[in-house]
C-alpha positions, 0 to 999 in steps of 0.5 A: 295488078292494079292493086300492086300499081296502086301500093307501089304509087303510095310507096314512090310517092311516099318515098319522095314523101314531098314536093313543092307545093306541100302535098303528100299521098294518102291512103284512104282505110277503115276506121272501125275495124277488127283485124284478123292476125295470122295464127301460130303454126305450132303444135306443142304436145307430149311426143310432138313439138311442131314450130313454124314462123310461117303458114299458108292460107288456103282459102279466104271469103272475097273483100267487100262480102258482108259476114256475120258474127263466127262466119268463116272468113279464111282457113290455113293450112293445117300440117299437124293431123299426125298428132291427133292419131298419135293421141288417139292410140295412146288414149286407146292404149291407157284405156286397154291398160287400166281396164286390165289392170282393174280387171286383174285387181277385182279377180284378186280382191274377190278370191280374198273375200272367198277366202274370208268368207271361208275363214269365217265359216272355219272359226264358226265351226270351231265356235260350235265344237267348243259348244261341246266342251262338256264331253271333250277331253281336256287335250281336245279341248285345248286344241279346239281352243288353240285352233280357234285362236288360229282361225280368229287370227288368220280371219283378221289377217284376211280382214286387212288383206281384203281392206288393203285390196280395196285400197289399191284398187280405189287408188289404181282406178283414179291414177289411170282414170288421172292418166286418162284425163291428163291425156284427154286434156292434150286431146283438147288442146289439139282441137283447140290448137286445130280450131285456130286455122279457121278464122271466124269473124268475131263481129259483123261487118264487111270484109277489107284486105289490108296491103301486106308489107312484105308484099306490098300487095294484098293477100291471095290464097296460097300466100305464105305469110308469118304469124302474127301478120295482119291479113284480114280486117272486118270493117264495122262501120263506114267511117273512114280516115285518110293515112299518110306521113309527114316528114321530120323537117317539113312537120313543124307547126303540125299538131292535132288540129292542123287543117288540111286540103284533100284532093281525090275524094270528090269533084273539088277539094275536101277540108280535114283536120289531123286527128291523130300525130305520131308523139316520135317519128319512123323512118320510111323503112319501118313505115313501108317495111321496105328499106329498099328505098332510097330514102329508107332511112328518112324519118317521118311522123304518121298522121291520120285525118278523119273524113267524111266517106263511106268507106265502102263506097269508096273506090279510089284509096289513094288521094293527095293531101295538102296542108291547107294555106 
C-alpha cells in the first residue's frame, strides 16, 4: 500500500508537472539494470495453436534479494501440458508405425532372397545336367538348354526384386526415421516454449520491482499482466539516476548539462546535472500510461540525472527536483 501512495503521489504530482517555485518529482531508479519482460503465452504447434495477450505470474523471488547468473527468479502459469502428451502418443504412434512397416519389409525382403537363393540352386542343377550332354538326346538336350535359359532369366528377375527390396526398405527406414524427427523437433520446440515460463536471471544482481503502468503499482504474485510487460529488473550495480519530466513550455534553455538542486536525498540539497534530454516530447498520458488525467494530453519531455546514491540503500524513491538558480 505504501507502495500504491507513493506511485500515486508521482502520478499527481507529475499531473500538475510544476508549480511556482520550478520543482518537479522525481523518481530515484536503477541505473544499470536488465529488465526481465513477461513471456508470450503461446504455443504453436501441429494439431495446437494456443495464443494469448495475457499470463499469470505465480510466483516471484522478493525484491531486494540478491541472485545469481540462472537463478529462478519468477515462474508463470503454464496452460499448454495437454500438448505435450498429444506429442508424445503420436511419437509413440509413428514409432509403432514404422517398426511394423519395416518389420513387414524385412519379412518380404528375406522370403526374396530365399527364393534367389532357390533359383540359384535350380540353374546349378540344371548346369550339372548339361554336364551330361554327351549321353542325352538331342530333344533332352535342347530342354535342358531351354529350361536353363529360363532359370538364368528367372534368377536375375529375382536379382532386381531383391535390389528393388533394399531400396524401398532403405527409403522407408529414413522417411519414417525423417517423420520421427520431424515430430521430435516440435517435441523440442515444446520444451523450449515451456522453459520461457521460468524467468532465470541472466546476470548476477539484486532484484527491483518496476511500477507496472497499467497498475500503477508494482507486481504481485497472481498478477495478470500482457507479454511483453516489464515486471522484473536485475539491478547490477548501485549506481542510480533521478527520472522525471519537464514540461513542453517550461523546457526552454534545458539541455544535457543544465544544473540541477535535488532535495530527498540527504539532509540539505544534492547538486546534479541533466544527463539524458528527450530529442521530442510525450504527453503525460504516454508518460504515465494513463489518460485518466487531467492534464493527459499535456506534453512533456523526460529527463534523467545521475546521482550519487546507492541505489539499494536508498529508501526514499520520490524526491524534488528543481532547476538550480
Amino acid at each position: 500500500m505504501r507502495a500504491l501512495r507513493l506511485l500515486l503521489l508521482l502520478s499527481a504530482s507529475v499531473a500538475s508537472l510544476c508549480v511556482a517555485d520550478e520543482t518537479y518529482v522525481g523518481e530515484i531508479v536503477p541505473k544499470d539494470f536488465v529488465p526481465l519482460l513477461a513471456p508470450p503465452n503461446t504455443m504453436s504447434l501441429p494439431h495446437w495453436g494456443s495464443y494469448s495477450n495475457g499470463i499469470q505470474l505465480l510466483d516471484v523471488k522478493p525484491e531486494g534479494e540478491r541472485v545469481r547468473k540462472d537463478d529462478v527468479v519468477a515462474t508463470f502459469m503454464f496452460r499448454h501440458e495437454p500438448a505435450r502428451e498429444q506429442l508424445d502418443r503420436h511419437l509413440a504412434q509413428l514409432k509403432a508405425e514404422r517398426d511394423e512397416e519395416l518389420l513387414t519389409l524385412e519379412h518380404n525382403l528375406a522370403g526374396l532372397e530365399n527364393d534367389l537363393v532357390r533359383q540359384r540352386i535350380k540353374s546349378a542343377q540344371l548346369r550339372l545336367d548339361l554336364l551330361k550332354k554327351g549321353s542325352l538326346s538331342k530333344l533332352k538336350l535342347r530342354l535342358l538348354e531351354h529350361d536353363l535359359e529360363l532359370a538364368l532369366q528367372d534368377e536375375r528377375i529375382f536379382e532386381r526384386k531383391v535390389s528393388a527390396m533394399k531400396v524401398k526398405l532403405e527409403w522407408t527406414r529414413g522417411h519414417r526415421e525423417g517423420e520421427i524427427r520431424m515430430w521430435m523437433g516440435y517435441l523440442e520446440v515444446f520444451k523450449g516454449t515451456k522453459a520461457h515460463f521460468t524467468a532465470k536471471s541472466p546476470v548476477a544482481g539484486t532484484l527491483h520491482y518496476p511500477t507496472l503502468a497499467a497498475q500503477k503499482r508494482k507486481v504481485l504474485k497472481g498478477d495478470q499482466m500482457n507479454s511483453g510487460v516489464h515486471y522484473l529488473s536485475v539491478v547490477t550495480s548501485g549506481r542510480s539516476e533521478v527520472r522525471f519530466f519537464i514540461p513542453e513550455d517550461r523546457s526552454g534553455g534545458v539541455r544535457v548539462g543544465t544544473k540541477l538542486l535535488i532535495e530527498g536525498l540527504g539532509p540539505s540539497e544534492v547538486t546534479a546535472s541533466v544527463a539524458k534530454l528527450a530529442v521530442f516530447p510525450e504527453r503525460v498520458g504516454d508518460a504515465l500510461r494513463d489518460y485518466r488525467l487531467p492534464n493527459a494530453w499535456d506534453k512533456v519531455f523526460a529527463a534523467t540525472a545521475d546521482v550519487s546514491v546507492d541505489f539499494a540503500a536508498c529508501t526514499n524513491k520520490l524526491v524534488k527536483v528543481r532547476l538550480a538558480p
